[in-house]
Short mmCIF file of the C-alpha atoms (twelve columns), coordinates in Angstrom:
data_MODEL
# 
_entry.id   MODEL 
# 
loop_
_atom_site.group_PDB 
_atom_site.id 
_atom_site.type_symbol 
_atom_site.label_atom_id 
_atom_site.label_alt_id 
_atom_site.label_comp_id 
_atom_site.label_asym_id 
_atom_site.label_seq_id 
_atom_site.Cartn_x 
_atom_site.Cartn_y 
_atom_site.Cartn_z 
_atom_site.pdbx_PDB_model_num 
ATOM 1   C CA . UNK A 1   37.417  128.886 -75.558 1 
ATOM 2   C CA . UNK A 2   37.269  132.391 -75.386 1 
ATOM 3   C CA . UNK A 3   40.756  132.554 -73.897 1 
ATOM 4   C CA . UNK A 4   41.940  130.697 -77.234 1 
ATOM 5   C CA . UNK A 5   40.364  132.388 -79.838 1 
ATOM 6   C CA . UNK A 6   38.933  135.544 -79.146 1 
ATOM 7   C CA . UNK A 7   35.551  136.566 -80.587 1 
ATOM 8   C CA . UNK A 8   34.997  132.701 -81.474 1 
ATOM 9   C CA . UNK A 9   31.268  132.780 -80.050 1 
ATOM 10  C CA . UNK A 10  30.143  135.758 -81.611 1 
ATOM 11  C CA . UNK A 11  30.599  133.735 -85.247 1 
ATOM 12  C CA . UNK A 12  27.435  131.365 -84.593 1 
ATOM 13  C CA . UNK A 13  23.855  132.649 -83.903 1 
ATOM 14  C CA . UNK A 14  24.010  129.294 -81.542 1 
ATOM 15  C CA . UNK A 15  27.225  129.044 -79.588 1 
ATOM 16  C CA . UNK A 16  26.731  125.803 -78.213 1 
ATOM 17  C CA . UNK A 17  24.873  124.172 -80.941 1 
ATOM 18  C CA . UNK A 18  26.491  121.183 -83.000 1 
ATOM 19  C CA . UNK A 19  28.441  123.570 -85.333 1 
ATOM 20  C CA . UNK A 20  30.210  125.709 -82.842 1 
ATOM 21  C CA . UNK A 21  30.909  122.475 -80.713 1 
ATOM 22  C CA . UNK A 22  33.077  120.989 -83.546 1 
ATOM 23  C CA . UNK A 23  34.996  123.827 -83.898 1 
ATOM 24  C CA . UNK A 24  35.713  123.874 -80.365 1 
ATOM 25  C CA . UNK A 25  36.601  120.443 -79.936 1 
ATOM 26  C CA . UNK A 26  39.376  120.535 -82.478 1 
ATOM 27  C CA . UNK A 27  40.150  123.679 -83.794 1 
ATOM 28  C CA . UNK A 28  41.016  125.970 -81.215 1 
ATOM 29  C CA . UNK A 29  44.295  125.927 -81.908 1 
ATOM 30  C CA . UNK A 30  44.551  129.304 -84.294 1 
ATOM 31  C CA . UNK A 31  47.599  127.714 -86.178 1 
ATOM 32  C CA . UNK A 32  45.868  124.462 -86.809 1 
ATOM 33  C CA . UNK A 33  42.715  126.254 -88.056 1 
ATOM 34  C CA . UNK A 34  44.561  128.010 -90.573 1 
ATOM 35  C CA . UNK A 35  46.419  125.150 -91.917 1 
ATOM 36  C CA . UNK A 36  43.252  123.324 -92.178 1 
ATOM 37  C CA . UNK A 37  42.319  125.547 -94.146 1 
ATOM 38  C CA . UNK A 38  38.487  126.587 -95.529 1 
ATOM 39  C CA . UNK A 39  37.698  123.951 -97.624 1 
ATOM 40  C CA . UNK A 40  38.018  121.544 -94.924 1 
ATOM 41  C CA . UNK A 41  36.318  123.337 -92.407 1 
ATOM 42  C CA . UNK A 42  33.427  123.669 -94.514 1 
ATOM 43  C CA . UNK A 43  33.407  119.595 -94.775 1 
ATOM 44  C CA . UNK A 44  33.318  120.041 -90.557 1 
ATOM 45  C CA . UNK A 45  30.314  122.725 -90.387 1 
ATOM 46  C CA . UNK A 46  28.439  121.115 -92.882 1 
ATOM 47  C CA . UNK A 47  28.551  117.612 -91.354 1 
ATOM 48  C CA . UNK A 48  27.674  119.232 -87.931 1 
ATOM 49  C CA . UNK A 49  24.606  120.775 -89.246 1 
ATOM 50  C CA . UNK A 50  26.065  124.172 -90.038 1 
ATOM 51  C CA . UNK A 51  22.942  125.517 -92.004 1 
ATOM 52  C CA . UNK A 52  20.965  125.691 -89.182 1 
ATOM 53  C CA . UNK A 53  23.044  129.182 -87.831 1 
ATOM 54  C CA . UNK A 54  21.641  130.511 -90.670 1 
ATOM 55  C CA . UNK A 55  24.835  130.802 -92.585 1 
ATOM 56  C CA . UNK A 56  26.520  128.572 -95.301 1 
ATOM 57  C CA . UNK A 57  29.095  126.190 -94.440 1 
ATOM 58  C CA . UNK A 58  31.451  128.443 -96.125 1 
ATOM 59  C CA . UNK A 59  30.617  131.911 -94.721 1 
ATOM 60  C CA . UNK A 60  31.036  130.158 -91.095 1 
ATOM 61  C CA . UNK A 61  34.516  129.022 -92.028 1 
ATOM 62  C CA . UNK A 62  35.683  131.809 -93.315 1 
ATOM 63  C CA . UNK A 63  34.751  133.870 -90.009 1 
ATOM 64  C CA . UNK A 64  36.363  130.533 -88.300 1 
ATOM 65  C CA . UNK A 65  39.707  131.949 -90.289 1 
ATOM 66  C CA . UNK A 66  39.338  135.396 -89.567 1 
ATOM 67  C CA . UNK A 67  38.843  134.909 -85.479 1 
ATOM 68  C CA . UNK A 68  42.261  132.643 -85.873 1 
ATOM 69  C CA . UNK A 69  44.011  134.904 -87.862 1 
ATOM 70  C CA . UNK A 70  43.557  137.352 -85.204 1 
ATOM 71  C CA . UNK A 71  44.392  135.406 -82.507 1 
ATOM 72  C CA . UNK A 72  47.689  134.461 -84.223 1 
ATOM 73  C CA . UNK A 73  48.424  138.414 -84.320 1 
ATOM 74  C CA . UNK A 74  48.231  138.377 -80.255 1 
ATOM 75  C CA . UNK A 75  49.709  134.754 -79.362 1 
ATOM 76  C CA . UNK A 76  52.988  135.118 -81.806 1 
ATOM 77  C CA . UNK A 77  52.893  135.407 -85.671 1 
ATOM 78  C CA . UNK A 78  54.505  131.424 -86.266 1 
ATOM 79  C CA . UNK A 79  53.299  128.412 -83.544 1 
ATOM 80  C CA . UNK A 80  55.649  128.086 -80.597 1 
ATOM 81  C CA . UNK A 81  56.277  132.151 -80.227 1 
ATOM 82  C CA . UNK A 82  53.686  132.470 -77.793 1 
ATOM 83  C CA . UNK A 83  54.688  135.198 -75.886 1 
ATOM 84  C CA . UNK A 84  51.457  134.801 -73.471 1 
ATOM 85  C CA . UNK A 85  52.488  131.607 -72.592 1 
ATOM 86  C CA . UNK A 86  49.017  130.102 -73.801 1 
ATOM 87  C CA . UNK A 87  49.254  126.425 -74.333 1 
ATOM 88  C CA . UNK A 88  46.531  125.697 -76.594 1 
ATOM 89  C CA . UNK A 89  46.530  121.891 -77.329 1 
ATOM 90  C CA . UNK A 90  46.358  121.814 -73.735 1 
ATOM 91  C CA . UNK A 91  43.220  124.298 -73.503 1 
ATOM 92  C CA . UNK A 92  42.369  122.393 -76.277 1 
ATOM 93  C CA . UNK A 93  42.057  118.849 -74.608 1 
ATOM 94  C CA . UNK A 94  40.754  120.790 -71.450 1 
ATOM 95  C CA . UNK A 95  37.383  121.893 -73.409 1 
ATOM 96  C CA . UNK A 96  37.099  118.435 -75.349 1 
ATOM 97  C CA . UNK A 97  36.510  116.813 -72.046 1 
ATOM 98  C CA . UNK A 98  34.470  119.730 -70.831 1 
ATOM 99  C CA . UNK A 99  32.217  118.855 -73.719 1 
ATOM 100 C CA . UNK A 100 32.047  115.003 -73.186 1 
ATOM 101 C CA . UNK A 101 30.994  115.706 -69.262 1 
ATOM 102 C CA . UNK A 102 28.238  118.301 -71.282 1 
ATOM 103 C CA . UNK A 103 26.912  115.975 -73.320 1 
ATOM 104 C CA . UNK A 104 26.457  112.889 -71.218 1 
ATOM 105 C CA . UNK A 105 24.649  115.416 -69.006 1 
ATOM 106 C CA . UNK A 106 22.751  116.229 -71.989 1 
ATOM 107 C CA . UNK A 107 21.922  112.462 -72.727 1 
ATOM 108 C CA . UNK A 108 21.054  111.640 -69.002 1 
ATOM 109 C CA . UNK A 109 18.602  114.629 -69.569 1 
ATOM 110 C CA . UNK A 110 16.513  113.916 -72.449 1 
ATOM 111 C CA . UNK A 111 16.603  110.199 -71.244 1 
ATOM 112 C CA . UNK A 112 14.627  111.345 -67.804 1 
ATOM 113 C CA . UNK A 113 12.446  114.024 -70.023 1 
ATOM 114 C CA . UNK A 114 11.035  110.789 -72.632 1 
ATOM 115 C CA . UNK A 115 10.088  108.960 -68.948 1 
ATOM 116 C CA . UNK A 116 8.534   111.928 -67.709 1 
ATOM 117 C CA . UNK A 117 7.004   112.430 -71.387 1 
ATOM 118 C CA . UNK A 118 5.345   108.800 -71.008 1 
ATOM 119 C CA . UNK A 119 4.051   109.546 -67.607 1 
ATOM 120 C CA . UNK A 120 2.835   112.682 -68.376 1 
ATOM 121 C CA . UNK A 121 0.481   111.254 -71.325 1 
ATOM 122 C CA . UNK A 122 -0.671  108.289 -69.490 1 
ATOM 123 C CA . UNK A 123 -1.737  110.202 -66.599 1 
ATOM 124 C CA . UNK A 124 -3.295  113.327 -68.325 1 
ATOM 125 C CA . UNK A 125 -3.588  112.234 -72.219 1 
ATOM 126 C CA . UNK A 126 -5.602  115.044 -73.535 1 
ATOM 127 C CA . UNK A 127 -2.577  116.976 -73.024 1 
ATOM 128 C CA . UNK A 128 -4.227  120.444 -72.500 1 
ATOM 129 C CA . UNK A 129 -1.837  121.933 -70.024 1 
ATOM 130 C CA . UNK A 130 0.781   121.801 -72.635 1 
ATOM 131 C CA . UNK A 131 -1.203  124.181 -74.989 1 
ATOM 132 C CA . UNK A 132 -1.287  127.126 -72.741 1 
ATOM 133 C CA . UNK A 133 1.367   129.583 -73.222 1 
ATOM 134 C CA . UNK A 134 4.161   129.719 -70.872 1 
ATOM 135 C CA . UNK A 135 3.445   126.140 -69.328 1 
ATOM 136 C CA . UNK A 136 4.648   123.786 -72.138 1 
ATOM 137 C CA . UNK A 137 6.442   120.559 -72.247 1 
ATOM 138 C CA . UNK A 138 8.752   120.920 -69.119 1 
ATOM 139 C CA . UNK A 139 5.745   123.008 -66.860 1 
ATOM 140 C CA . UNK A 140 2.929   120.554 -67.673 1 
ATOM 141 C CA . UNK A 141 4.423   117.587 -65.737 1 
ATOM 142 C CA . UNK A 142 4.698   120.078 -62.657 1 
ATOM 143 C CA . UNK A 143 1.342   121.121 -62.404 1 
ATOM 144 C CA . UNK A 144 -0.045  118.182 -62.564 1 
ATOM 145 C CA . UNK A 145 1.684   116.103 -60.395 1 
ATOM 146 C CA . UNK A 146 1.765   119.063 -57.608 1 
ATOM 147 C CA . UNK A 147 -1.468  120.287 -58.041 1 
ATOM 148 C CA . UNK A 148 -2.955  116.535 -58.786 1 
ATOM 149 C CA . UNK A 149 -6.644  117.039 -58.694 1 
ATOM 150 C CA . UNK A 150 -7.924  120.449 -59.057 1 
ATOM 151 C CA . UNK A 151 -11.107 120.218 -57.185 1 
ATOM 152 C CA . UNK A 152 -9.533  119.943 -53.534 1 
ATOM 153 C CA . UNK A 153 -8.933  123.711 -54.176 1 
ATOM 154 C CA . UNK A 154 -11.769 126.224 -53.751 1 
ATOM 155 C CA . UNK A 155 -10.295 128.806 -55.526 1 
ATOM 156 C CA . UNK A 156 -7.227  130.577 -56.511 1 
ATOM 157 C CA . UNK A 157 -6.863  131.592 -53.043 1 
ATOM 158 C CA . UNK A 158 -6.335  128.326 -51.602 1 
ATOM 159 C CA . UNK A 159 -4.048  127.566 -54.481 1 
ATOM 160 C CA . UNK A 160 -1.800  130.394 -54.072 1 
ATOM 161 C CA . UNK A 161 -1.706  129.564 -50.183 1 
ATOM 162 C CA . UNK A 162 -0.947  126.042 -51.044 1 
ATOM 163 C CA . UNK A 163 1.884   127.040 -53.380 1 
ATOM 164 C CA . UNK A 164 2.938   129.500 -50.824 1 
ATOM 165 C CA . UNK A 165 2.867   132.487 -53.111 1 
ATOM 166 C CA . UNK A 166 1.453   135.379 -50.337 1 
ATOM 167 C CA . UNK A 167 3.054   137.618 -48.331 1 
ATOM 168 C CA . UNK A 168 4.271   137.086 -44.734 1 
ATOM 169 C CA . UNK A 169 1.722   138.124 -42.380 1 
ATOM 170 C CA . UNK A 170 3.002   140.544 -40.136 1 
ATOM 171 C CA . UNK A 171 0.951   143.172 -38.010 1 
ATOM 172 C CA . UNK A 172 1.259   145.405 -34.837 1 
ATOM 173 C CA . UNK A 173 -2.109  146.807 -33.217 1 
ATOM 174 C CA . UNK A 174 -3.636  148.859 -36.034 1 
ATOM 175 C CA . UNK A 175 -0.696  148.616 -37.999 1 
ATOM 176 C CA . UNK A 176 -0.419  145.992 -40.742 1 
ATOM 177 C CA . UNK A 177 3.240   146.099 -42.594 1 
ATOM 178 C CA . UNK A 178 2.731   145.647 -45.968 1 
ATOM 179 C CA . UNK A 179 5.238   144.343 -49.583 1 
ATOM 180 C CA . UNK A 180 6.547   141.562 -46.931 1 
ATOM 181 C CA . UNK A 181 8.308   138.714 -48.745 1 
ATOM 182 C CA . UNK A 182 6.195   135.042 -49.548 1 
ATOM 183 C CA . UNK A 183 6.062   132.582 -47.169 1 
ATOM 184 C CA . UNK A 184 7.374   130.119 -49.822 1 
ATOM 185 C CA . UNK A 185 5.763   127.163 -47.630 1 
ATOM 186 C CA . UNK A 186 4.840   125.067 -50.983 1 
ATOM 187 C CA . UNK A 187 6.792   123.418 -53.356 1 
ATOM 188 C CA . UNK A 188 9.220   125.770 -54.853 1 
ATOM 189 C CA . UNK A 189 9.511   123.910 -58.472 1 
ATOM 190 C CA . UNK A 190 5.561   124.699 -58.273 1 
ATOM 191 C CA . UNK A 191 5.870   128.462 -57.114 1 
ATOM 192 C CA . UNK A 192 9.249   128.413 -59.681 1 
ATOM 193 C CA . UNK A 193 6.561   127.250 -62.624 1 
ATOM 194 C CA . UNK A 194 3.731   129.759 -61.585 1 
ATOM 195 C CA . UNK A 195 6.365   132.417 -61.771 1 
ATOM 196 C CA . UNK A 196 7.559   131.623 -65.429 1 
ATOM 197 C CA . UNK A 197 4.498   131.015 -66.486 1 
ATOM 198 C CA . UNK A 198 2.550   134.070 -65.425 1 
ATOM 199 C CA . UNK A 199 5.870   136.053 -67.069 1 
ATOM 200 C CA . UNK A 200 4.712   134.365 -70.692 1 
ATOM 201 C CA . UNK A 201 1.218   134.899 -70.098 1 
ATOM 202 C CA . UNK A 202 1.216   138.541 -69.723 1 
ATOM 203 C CA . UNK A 203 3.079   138.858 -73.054 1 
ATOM 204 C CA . UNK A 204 -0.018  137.281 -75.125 1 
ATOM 205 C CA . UNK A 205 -2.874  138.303 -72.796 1 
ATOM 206 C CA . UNK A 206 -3.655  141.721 -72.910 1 
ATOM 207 C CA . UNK A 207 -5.900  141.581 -69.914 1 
ATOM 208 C CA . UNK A 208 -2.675  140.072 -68.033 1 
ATOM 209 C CA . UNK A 209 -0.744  142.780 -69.464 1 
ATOM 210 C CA . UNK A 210 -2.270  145.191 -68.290 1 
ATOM 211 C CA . UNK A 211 -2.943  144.081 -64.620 1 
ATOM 212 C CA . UNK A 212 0.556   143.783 -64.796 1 
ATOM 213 C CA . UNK A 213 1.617   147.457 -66.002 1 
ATOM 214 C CA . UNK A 214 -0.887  148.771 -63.324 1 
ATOM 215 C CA . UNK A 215 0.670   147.071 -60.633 1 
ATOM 216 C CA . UNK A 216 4.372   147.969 -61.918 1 
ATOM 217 C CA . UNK A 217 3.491   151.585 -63.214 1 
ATOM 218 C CA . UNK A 218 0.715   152.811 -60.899 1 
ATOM 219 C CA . UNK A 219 1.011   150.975 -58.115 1 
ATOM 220 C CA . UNK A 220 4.375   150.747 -57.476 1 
ATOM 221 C CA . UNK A 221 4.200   147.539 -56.654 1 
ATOM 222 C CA . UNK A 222 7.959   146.662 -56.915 1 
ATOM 223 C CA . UNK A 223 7.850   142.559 -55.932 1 
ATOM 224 C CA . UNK A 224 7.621   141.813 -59.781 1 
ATOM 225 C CA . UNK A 225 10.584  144.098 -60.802 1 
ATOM 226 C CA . UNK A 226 12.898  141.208 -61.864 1 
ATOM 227 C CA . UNK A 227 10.680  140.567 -65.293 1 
ATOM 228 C CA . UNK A 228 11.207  143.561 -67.536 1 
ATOM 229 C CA . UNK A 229 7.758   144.767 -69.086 1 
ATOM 230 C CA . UNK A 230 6.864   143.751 -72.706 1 
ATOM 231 C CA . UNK A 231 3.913   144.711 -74.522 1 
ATOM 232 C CA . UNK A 232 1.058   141.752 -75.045 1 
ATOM 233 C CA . UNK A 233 0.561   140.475 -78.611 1 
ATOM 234 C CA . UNK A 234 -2.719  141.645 -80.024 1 
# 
């Protein structure tokens, strides 16, 4: 897409969302955009839900325009005098079926998130692990079904053993090495889950926060680099 029409993505605050996706499935041909014209890529945007980019129908077109009018100045200024060699009703065709394998993915998706949806609620239907920050919709259904019941666990200890988040154990006479790696012996969508998770909380607890800024800041502990540090919300 990017190949066709430079700078296309940068025009919607949602580059795969329904607007941008029906621009890309038939207009990335920067000739063909321009003889479309505005007015009837306006009708387009607006029937694809254009106001949710947070732009009119119009002002999306007319950036739609621009981006082809300045692909036309590097392709060739008339169709055919391409001197790139860029076949673009081929790219074209290429991305429309790029799309269609997208959104059956898409539909096979939400399909197997409704069943887990209906198992979720008829297994746990007060629903509270959803309401904790960083957890939500797509975390809930892993906790419970790999923690199951929380009582077999005598603490957070056991938990963390279970999920295989601790370091290797690995020690020589009076020496005991220490920032080894995790076991990972658990589930990893679990340990994946507790991860992500613990990464939201710290934004909105404070207390979290700040455990977490000691261990980066004074500590050094370095096994927690890949999140980058945000303050908590009061």
């Amino acid at each position: 897409m990017e190949t066709a029409l430079p700078g296309l993505s940068t025009v919607f605050a949602n580059p795969t969302g329904p607007a941008a996706r029906a621009i890309y499935r038939d207009y990335l041909n920067p000739w063909r955009a321009r003889e479309t014209g505005s007015t009837a890529l306006q009708r387009c945007l607006a029937g694809h839900l254009a106001h949710r980019e947070g732009k009119s129908a119009d002002a999306l077109s007319r950036a739609v325009l621009r981006v082809a009018e300045e692909a036309i100045k590097v392709y060739g200024a008339d169709e055919g005098d391409e001197p790139l060699g860029l076949d673009h009703d081929l790219l074209q065709e290429k991305l429309r079926t790029e799309l269609n394998v997208l959104e059956a993915l898409e539909s096979q998706i939400e399909k197997v998130e409704s069943l887990i949806d209906e198992v979720h609620h008829e297994l746990h239907p007060g629903d509270y692990l959803r309401t904790i920050p960083g957890i939500g919709r797509h975390g809930a259904p892993v906790f419970l079904s790999g923690i199951s019941d929380p009582q077999r666990f005598s603490g957070p200890r056991q938990f963390r053993s279970f999920s295989g988040m601790v370091p290797r154990a690995r020690a020589s006479g009076t020496l005991e090495a220490k920032g080894t790696s995790l076991t990972k012996a658990g589930q990893g969508l679990l340990r994946m889950h507790s991860v992500l998770a613990a990464d939201v909380a710290r934004r909105y607890d404070p207390q979290i926060a700040a455990f977490y800024y000691d261990q980066m800041s004074t500590r050094a502990n370095t096994t927690t680099r890949p999140f980058a540090l945000v303050p908590a919300r009061s």
